[in-house]
N, C-alpha and C positions, 0 to 999 in steps of 0.2 A: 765964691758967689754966695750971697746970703740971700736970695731972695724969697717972699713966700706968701701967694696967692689961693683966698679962699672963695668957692664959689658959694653962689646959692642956698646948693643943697648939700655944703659942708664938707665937699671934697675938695684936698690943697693940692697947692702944686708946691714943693721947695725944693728950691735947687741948691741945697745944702744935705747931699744925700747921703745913708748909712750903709747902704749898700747897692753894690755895683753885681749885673749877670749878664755874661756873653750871650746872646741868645739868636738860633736861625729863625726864620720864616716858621708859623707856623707852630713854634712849640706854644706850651702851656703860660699863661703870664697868672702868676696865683695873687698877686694883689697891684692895683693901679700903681704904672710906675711911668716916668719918661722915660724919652730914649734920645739917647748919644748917637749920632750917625760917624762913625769912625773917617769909611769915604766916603765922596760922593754919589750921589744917587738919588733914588726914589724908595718912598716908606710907604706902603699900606696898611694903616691900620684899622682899629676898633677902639670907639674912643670907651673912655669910663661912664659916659651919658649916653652910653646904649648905638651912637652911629657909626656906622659901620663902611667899609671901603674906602675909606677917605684918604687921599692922595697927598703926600708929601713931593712935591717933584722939584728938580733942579738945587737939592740941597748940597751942601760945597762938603767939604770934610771937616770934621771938626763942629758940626754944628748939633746944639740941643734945641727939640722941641718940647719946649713948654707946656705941652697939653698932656693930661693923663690919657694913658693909653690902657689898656687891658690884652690888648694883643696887636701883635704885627702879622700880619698876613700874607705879604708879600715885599723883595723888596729888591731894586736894582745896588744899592747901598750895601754896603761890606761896611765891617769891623761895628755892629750893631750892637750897643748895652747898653740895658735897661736898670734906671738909677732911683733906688725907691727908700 
């Protein structure tokens, strides 16, 4: 996947990533990254534009959100990495 979207206010998304981290609920995210939902489930995160709690729900396995996150918060979803 090569894909690679700039916003606004000059934050990208590419999903042509150099590095991959396992990460639970809750830890530390030190710079905007997506995230890989390994299972299925649901993702809480925090996006990179400051909003926060926002619900990923009924995601399959296998599936990336394209939106920069800065942390997960909660999450029904296993096998979670963030690809930045």
């Amino acid at each position: 996947m090569n894909v690679s979207q700039t916003s606004k206010g000059g934050l990208g998304i590419n999903l042509q990533s150099e590095h991959a981290t396992a990460i639970t609920p809750g830890a530390t995210v030190y710079k905007p990254s997506i995230v890989f939902v390994g299972g299925a489930g649901s993702v809480t995160v925090t996006t990179a534009g400051g909003e926060s709690g926002v619900v990923f729900s009924g995601l399959a396995a296998g599936t990336i959100l394209p939106v920069l996150v800065t942390a997960v918060t909660a999450a029904t979803a296993t096998g979670i990495v963030l690809l930045s």
